[in-house]
Backbone as a printed PyTorch tensor [residue, N CA C, xyz], in Angstrom:
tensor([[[-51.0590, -66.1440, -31.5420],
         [-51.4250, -66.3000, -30.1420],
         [-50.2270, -65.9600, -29.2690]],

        [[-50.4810, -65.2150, -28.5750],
         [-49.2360, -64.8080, -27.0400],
         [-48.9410, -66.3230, -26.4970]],

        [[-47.5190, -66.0320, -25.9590],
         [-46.5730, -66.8240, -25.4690],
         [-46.8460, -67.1710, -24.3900]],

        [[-47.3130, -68.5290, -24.1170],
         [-47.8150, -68.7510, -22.6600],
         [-47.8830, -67.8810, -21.4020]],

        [[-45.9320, -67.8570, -21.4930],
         [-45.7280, -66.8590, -20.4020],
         [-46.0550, -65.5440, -20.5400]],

        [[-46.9770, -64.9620, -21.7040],
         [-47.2440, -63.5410, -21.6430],
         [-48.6430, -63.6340, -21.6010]],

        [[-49.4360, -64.2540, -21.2190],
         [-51.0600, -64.6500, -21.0410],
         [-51.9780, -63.5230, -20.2770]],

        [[-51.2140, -63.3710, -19.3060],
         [-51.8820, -62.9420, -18.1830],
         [-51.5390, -61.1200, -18.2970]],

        [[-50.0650, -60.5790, -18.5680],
         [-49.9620, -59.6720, -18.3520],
         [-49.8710, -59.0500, -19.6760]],

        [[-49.4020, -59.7400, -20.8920],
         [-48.6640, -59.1870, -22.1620],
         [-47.4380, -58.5590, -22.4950]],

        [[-46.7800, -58.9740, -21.1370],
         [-45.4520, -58.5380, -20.6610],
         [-44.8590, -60.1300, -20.0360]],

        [[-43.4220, -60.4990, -21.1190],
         [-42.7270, -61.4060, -20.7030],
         [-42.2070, -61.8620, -19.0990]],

        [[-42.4650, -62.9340, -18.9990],
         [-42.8120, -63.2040, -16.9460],
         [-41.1070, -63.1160, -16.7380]],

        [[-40.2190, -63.1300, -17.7410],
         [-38.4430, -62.6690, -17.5790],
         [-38.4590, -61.5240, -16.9110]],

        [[-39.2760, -60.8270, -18.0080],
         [-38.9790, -59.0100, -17.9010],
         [-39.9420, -58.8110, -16.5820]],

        [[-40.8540, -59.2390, -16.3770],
         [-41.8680, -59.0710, -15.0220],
         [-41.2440, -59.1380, -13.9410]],

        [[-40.7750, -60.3960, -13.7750],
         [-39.8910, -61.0280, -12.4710],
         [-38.7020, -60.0260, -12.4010]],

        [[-37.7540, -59.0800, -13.7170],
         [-36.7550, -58.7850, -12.9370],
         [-37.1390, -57.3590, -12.5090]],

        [[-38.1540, -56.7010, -13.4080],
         [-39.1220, -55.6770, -12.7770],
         [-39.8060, -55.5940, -11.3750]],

        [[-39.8500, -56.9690, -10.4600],
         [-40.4730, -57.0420,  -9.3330],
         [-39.4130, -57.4420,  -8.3730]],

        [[-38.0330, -57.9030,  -9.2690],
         [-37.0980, -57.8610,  -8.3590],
         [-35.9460, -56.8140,  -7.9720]],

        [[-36.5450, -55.7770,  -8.8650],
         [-36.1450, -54.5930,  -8.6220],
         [-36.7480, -53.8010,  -7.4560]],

        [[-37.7360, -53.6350,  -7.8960],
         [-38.7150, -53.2000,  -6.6420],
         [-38.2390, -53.5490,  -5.6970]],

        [[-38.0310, -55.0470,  -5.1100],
         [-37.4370, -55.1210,  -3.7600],
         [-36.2610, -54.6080,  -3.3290]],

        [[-35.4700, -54.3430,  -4.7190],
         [-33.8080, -53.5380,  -4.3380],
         [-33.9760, -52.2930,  -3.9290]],

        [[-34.9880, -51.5880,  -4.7720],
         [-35.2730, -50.0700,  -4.9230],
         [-35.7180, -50.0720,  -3.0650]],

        [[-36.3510, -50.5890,  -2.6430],
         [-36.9370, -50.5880,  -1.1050],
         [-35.6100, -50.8050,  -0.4020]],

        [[-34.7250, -51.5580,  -0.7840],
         [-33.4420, -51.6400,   0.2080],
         [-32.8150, -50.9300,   0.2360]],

        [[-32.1530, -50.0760,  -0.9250],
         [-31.4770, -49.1700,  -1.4980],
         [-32.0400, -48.0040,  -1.3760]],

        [[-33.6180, -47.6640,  -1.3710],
         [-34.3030, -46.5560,  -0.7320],
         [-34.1870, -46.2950,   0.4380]],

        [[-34.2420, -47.0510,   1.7390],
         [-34.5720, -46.9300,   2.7830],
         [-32.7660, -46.6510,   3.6130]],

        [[-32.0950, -47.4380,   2.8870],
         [-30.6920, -47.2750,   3.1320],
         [-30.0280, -45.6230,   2.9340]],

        [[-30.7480, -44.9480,   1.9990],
         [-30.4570, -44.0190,   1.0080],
         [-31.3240, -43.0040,   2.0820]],

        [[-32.6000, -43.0190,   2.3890],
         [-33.3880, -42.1200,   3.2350],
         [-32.9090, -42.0370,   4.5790]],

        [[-32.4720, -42.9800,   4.8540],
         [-32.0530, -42.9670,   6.5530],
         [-31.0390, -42.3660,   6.5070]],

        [[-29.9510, -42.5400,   5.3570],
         [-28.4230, -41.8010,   5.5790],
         [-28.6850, -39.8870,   5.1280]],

        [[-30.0320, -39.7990,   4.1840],
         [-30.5060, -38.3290,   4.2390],
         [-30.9230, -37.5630,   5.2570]],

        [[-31.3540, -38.3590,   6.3980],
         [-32.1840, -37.8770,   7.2010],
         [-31.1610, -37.4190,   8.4960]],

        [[-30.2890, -38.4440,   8.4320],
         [-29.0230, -38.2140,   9.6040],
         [-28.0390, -37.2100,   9.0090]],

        [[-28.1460, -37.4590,   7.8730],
         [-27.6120, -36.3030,   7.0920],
         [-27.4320, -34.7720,   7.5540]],

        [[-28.5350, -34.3450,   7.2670],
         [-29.1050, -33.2700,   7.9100],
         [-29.2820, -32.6150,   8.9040]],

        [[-29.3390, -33.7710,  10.2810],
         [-28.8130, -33.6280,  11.9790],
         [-27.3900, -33.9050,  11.6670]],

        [[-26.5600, -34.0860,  11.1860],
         [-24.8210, -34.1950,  11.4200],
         [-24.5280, -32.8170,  10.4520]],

        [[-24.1480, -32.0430,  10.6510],
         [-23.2740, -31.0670,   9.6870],
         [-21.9090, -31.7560,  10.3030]],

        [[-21.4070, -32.3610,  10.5160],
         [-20.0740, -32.8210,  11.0990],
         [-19.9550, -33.5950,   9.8470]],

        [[-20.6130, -34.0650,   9.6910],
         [-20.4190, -35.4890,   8.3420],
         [-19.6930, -34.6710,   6.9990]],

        [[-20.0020, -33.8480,   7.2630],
         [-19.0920, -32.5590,   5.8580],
         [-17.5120, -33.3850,   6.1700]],

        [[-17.3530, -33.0930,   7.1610],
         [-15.4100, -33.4270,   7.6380],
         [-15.6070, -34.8570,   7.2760]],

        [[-16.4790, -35.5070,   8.3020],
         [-15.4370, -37.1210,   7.7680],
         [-16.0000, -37.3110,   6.0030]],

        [[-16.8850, -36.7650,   5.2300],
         [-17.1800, -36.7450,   3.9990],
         [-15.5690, -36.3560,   2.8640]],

        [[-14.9790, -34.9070,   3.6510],
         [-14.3040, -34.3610,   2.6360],
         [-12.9490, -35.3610,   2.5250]],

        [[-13.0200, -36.7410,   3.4190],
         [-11.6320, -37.9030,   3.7960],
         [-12.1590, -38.9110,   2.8880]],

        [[-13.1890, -38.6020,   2.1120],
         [-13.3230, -39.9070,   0.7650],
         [-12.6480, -39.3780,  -0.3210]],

        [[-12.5630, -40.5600,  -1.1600],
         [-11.6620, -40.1790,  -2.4410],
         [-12.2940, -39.3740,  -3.4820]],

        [[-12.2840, -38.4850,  -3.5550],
         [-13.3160, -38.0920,  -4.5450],
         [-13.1390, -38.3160,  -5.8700]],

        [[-11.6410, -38.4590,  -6.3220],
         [-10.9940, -38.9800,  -7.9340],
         [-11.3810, -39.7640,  -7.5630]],

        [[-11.1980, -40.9100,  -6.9620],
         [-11.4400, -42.8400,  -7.0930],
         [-12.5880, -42.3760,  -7.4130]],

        [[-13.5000, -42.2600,  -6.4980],
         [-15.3770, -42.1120,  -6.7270],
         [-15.5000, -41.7680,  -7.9910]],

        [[-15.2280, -40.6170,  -8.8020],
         [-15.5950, -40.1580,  -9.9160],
         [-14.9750, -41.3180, -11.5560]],

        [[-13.6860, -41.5830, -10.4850],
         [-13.3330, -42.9920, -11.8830],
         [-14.0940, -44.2410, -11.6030]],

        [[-14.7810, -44.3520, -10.7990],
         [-15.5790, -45.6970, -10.8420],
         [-16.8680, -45.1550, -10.8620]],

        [[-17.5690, -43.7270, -11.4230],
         [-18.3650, -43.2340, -11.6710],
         [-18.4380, -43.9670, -13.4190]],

        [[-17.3220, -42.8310, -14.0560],
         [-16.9150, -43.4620, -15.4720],
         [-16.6510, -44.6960, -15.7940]],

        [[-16.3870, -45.6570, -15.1030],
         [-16.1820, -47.0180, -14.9800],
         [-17.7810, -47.2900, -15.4460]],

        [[-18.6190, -47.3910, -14.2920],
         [-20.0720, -47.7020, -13.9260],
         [-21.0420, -47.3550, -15.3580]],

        [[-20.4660, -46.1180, -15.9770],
         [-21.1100, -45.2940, -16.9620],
         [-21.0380, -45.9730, -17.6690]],

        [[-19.8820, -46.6340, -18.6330],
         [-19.0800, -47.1100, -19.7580],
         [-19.9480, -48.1060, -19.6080]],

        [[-20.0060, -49.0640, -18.4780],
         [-20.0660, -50.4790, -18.6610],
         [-21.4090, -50.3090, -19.0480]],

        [[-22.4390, -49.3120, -18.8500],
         [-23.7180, -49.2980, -18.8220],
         [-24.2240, -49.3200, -20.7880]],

        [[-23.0870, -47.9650, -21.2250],
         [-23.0790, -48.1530, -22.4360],
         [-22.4180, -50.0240, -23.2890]],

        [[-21.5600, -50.4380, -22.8360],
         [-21.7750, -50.9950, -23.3130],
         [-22.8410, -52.7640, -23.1580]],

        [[-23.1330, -52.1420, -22.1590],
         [-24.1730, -53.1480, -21.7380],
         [-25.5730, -53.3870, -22.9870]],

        [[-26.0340, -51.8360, -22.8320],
         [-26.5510, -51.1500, -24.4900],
         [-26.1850, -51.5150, -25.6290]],

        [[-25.1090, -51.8250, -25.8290],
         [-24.6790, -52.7040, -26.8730],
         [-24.7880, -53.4290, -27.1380]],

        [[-24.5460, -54.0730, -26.2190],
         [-24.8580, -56.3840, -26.1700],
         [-26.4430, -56.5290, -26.6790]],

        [[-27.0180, -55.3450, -25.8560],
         [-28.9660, -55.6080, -26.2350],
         [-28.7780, -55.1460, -27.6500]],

        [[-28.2880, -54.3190, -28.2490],
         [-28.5040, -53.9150, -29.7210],
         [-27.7660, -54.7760, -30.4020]],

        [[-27.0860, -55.8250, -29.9640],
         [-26.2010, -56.7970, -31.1330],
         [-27.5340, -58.0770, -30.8150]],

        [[-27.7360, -58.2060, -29.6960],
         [-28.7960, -59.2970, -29.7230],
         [-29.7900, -58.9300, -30.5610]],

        [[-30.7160, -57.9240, -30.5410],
         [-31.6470, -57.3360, -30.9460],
         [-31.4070, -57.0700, -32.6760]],

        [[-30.1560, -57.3140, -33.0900],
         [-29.7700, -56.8820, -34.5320],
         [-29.6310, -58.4340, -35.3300]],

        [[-29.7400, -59.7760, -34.1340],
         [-29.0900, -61.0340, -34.2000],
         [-27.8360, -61.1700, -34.6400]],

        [[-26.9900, -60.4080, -33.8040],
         [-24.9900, -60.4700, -33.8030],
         [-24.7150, -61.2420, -32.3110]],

        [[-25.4060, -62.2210, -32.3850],
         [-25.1700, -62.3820, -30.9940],
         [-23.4950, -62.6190, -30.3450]],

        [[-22.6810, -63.1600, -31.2320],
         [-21.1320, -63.0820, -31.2300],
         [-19.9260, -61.7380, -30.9490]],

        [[-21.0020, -60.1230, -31.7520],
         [-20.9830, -59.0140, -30.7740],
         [-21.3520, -58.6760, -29.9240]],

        [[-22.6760, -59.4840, -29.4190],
         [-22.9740, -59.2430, -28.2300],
         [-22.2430, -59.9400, -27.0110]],

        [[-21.6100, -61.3080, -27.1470],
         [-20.3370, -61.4560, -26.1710],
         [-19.5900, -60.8140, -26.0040]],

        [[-18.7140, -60.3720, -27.1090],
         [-17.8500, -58.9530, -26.9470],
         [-18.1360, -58.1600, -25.6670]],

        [[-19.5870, -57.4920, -26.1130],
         [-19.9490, -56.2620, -25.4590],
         [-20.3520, -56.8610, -23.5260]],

        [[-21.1320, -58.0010, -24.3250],
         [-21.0010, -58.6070, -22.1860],
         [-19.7300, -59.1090, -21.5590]],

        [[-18.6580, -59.2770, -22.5340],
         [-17.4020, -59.1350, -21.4720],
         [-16.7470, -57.9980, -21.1330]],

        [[-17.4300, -57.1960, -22.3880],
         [-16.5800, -55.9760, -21.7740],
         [-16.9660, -55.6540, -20.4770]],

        [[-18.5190, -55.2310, -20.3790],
         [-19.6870, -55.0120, -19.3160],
         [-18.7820, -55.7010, -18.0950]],

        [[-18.1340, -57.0230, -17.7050],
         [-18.2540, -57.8650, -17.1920],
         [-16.9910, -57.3820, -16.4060]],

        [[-16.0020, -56.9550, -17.1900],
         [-14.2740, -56.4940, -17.1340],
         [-14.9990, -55.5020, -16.5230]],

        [[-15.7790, -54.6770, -16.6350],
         [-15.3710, -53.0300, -16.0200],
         [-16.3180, -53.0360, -14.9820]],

        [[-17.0680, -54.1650, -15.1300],
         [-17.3500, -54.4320, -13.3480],
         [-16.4890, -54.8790, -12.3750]],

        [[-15.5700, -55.5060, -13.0000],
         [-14.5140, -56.2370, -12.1650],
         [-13.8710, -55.0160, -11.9800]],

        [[-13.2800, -54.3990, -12.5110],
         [-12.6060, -53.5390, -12.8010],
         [-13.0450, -52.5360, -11.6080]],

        [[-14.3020, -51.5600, -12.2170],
         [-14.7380, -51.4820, -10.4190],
         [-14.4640, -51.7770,  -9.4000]],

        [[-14.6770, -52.8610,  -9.1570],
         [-14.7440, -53.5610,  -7.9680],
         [-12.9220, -53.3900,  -7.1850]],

        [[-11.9640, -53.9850,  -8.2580],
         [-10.5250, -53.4880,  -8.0460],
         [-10.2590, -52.1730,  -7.6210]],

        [[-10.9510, -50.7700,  -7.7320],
         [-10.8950, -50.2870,  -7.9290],
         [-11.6050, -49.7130,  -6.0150]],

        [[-12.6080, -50.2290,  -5.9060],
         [-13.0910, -49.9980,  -4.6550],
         [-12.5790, -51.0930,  -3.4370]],

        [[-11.9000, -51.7280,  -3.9640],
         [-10.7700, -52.8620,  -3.3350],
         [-10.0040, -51.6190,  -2.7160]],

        [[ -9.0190, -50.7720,  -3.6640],
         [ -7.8420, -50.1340,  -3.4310],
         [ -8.4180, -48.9900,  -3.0280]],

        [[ -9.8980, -48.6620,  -3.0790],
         [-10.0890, -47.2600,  -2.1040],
         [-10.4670, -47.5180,  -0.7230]],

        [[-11.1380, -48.8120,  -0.4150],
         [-11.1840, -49.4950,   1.0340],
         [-10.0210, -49.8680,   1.3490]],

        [[ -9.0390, -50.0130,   1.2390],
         [ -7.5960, -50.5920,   1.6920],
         [ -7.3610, -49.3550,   1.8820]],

        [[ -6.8430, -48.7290,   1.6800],
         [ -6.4000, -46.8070,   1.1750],
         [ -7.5630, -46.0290,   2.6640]],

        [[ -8.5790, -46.0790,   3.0090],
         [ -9.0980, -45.9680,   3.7640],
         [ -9.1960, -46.3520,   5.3450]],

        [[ -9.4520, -47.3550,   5.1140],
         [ -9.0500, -48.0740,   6.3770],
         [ -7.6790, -47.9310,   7.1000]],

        [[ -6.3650, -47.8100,   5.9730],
         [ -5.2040, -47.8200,   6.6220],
         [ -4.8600, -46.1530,   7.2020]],

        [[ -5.4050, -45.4990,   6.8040],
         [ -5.8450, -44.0920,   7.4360],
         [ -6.9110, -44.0610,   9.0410]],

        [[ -7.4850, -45.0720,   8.7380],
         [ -8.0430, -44.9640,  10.1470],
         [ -9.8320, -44.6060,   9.9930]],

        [[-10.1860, -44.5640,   8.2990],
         [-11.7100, -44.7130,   8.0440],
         [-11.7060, -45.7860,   8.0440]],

        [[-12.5150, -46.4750,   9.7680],
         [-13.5030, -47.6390,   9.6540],
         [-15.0850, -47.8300,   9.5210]],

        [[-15.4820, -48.9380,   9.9290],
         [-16.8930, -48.3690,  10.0040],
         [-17.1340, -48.5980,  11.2450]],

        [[-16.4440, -48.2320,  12.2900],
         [-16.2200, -48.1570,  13.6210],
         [-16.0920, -46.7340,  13.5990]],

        [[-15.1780, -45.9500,  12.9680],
         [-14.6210, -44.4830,  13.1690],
         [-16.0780, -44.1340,  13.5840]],

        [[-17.3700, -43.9590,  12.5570],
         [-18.2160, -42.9270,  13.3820],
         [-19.4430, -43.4780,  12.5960]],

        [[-20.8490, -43.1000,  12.7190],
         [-21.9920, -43.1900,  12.0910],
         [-22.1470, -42.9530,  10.1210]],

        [[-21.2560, -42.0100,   9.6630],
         [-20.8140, -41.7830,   8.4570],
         [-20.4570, -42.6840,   8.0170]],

        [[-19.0780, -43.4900,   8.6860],
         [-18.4960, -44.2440,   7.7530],
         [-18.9550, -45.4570,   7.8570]],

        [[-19.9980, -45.9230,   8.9530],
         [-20.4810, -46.7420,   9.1660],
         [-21.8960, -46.8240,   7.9480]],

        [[-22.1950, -45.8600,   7.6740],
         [-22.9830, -45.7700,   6.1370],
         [-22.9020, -45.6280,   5.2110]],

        [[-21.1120, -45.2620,   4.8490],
         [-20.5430, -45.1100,   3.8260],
         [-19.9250, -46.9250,   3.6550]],

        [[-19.5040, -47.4400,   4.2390],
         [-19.3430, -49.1210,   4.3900],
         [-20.2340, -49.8010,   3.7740]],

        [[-22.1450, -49.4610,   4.0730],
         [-22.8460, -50.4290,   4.7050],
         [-23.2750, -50.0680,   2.8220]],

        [[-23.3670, -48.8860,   3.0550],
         [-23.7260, -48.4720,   1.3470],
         [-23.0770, -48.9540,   0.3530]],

        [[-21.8890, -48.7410,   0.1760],
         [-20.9900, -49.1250,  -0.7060],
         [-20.2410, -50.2430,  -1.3560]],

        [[-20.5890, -51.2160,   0.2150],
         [-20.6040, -52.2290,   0.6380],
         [-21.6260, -53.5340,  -0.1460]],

        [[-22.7520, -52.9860,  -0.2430],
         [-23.8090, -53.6600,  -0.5200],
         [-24.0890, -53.1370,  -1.8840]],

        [[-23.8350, -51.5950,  -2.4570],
         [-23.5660, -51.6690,  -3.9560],
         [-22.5990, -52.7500,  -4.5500]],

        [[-21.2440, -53.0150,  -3.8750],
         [-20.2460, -53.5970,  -4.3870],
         [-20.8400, -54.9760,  -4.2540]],

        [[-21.8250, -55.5450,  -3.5250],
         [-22.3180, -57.2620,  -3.9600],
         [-23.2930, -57.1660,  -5.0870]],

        [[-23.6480, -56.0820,  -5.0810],
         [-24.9330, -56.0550,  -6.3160],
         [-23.7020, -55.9590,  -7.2570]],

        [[-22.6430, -55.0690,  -7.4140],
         [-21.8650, -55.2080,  -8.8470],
         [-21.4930, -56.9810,  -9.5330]],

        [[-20.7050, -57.4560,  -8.0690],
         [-20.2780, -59.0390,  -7.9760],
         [-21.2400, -59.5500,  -8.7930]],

        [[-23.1350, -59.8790,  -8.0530],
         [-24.0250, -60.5260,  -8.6430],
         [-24.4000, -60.3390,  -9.7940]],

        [[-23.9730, -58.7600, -10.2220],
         [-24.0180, -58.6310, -11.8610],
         [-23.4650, -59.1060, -12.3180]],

        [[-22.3410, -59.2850, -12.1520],
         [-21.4040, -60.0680, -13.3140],
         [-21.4170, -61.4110, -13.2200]],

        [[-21.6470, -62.0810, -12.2060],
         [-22.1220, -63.4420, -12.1200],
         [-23.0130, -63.6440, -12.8810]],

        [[-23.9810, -63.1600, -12.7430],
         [-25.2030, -63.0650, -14.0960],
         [-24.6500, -62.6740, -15.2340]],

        [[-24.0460, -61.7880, -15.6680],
         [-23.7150, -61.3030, -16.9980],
         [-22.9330, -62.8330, -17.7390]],

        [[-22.0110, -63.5920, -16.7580],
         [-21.1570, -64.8110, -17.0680],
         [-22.1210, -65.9160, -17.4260]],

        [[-23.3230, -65.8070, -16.8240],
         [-24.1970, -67.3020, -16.8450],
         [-24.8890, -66.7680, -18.2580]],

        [[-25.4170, -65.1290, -18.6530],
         [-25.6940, -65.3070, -20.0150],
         [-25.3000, -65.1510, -20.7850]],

        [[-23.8650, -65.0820, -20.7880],
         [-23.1360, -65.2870, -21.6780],
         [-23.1330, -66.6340, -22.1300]],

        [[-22.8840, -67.5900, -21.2770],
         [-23.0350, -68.9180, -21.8610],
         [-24.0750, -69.1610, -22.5410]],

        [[-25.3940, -68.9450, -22.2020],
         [-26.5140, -68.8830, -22.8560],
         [-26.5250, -68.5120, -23.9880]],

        [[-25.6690, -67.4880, -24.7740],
         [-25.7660, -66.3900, -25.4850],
         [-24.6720, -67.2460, -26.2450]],

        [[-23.8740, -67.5240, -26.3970],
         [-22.6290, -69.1130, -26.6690],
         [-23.5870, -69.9010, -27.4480]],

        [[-24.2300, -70.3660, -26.5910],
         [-25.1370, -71.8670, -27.1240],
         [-26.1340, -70.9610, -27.8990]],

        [[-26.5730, -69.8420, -28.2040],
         [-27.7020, -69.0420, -28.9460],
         [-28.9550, -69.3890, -28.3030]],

        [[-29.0800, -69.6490, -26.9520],
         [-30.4610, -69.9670, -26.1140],
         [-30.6930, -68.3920, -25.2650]],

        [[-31.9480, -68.2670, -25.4980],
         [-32.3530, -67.4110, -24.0900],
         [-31.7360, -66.0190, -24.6400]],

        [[-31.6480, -65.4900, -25.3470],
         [-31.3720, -64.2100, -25.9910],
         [-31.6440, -63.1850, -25.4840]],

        [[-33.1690, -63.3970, -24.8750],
         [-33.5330, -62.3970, -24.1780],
         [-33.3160, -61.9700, -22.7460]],

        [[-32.6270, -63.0470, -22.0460],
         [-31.5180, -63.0320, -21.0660],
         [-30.8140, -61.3410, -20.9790]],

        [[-30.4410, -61.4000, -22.0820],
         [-29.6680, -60.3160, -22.5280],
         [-30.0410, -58.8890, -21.2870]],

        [[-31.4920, -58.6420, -22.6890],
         [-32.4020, -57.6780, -21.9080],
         [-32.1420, -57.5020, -20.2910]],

        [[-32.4290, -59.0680, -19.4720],
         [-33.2740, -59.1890, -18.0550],
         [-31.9080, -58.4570, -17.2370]],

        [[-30.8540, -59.2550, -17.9950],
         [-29.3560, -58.5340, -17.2200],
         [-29.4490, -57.2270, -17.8090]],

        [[-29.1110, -56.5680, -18.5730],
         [-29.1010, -55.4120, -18.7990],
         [-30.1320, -54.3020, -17.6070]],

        [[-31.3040, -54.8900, -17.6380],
         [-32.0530, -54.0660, -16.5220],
         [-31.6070, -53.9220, -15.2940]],

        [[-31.0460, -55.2760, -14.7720],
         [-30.3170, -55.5260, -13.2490],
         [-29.1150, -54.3960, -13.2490]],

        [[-28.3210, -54.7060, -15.0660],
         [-27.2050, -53.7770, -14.7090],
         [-27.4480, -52.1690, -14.4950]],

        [[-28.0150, -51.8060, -14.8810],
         [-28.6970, -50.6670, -14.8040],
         [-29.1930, -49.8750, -13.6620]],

        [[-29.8190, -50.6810, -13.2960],
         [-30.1090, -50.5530, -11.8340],
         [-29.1160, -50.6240, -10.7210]],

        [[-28.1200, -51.4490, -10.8830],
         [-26.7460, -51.1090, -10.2580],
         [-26.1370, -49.7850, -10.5170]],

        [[-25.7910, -49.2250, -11.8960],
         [-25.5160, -48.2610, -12.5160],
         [-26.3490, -46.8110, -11.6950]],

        [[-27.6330, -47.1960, -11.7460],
         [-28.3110, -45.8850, -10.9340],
         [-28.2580, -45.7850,  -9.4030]],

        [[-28.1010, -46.4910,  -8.9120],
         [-27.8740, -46.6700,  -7.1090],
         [-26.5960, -46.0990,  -7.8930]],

        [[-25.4760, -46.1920,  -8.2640],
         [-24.3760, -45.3930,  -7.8850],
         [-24.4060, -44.1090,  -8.1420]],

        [[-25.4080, -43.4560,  -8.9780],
         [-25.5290, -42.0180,  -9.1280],
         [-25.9400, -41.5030,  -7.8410]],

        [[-26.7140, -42.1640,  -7.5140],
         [-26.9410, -41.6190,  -6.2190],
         [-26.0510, -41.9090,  -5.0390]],

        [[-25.1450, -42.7900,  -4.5310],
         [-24.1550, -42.8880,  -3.7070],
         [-23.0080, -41.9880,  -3.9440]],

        [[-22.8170, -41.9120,  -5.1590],
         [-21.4760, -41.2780,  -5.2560],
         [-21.9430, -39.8320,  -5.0340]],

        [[-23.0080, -39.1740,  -4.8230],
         [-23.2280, -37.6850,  -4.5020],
         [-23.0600, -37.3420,  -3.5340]],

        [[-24.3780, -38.7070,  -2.8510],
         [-24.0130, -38.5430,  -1.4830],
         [-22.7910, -38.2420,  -0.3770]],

        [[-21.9500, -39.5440,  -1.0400],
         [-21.0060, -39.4530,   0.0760],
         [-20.0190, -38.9130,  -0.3970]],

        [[-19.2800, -38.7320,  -1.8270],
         [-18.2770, -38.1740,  -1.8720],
         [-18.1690, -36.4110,  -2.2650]],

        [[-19.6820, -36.2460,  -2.6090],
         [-19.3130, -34.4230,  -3.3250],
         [-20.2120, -34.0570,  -2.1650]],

        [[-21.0320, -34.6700,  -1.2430],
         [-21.6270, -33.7320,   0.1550],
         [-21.0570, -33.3160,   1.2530]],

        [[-19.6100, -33.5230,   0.9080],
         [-18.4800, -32.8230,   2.1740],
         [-18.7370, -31.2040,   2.0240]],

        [[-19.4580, -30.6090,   0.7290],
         [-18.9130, -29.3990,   0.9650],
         [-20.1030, -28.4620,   1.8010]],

        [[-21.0250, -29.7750,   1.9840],
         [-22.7620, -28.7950,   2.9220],
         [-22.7780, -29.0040,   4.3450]]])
């Protein structure tokens, strides 16, 4: 007999809920993402203040973002193999190279700003802020999560935790494919 919580759909109400709480990101992160396309397109000016982002930083916290994703993939295949003791491994690593990130977009906003990119300077950087900005709390809340199942994953409860973060991380992971095009390699259109 199915698991209470899979009654209704045949899909775990973990995996449901973070599937529907995606959806609401994808709408924030869409609409954030469409509006900065659309102004896009009326500014050819945005090329100039575009070609004043870092484009090395961007591309190493590209590879940063990548890595952690792989080994995020990992933690689910050590859970999924029952190593759950490699799978801590692999969610601290996940956990470090979010931080790590984050250090990383620390020292390209400092580095920015002291040049005189605010999000005052102009409409660009005011969407390059608001964007990057709000990727960088979704990274934070990942790893806050990644820390709470880890403990879980400690005590051998909730395994499938694993999974629900892995999807969230992921989804962080793909909003940056798309930011980092945007704003740092569209200086040259």
């Amino acid at each position: 007999m199915a698991a209470r919580s899979e009654l209704a759909t045949g899909i775990p109400t973990g995996r449901l809920g973070v599937w529907w709480f995606l959806g609401g990101e994808i709408v924030i992160f869409g609409g954030l993402v469409a509006c900065y396309i659309l102004l896009r397109l009326h500014h050819p000016e945005w090329a100039v203040e575009a070609a004043h982002t870092q484009l090395a930083i961007g591309a190493l916290n590209t590879f940063v973002l990548l890595t952690s994703s792989l080994t995020m993939v990992q933690a689910y295949a050590c859970v999924d193999r029952g190593r759950p003791q490699r799978a801590l491994i692999q969610l601290g690593a996940t956990a470090a190279l979010g931080t790590l990130f984050l250090a990383i977009k620390t020292f390209e906003y400092r580095g920015e700003i002291a040049e005189g990119y605010t999000p005052t300077r102009n409409l660009f950087w005011s969407f390059y802020y608001a964007m990057t900005g709000l990727h960088a709390l979704h990274v934070l809340a990942g790893i806050v999560a990644i820390l709470v199942v880890m403990a879980a994953v400690r005590r051998r409860e909730a395994l499938q935790r694993v999974e629900y973060v892995g999807l969230y991380w992921h989804f962080v992971d793909i909003v940056w494919i798309f930011l980092f095009p945007l704003l740092y390699i569209a200086s040259g259109s």
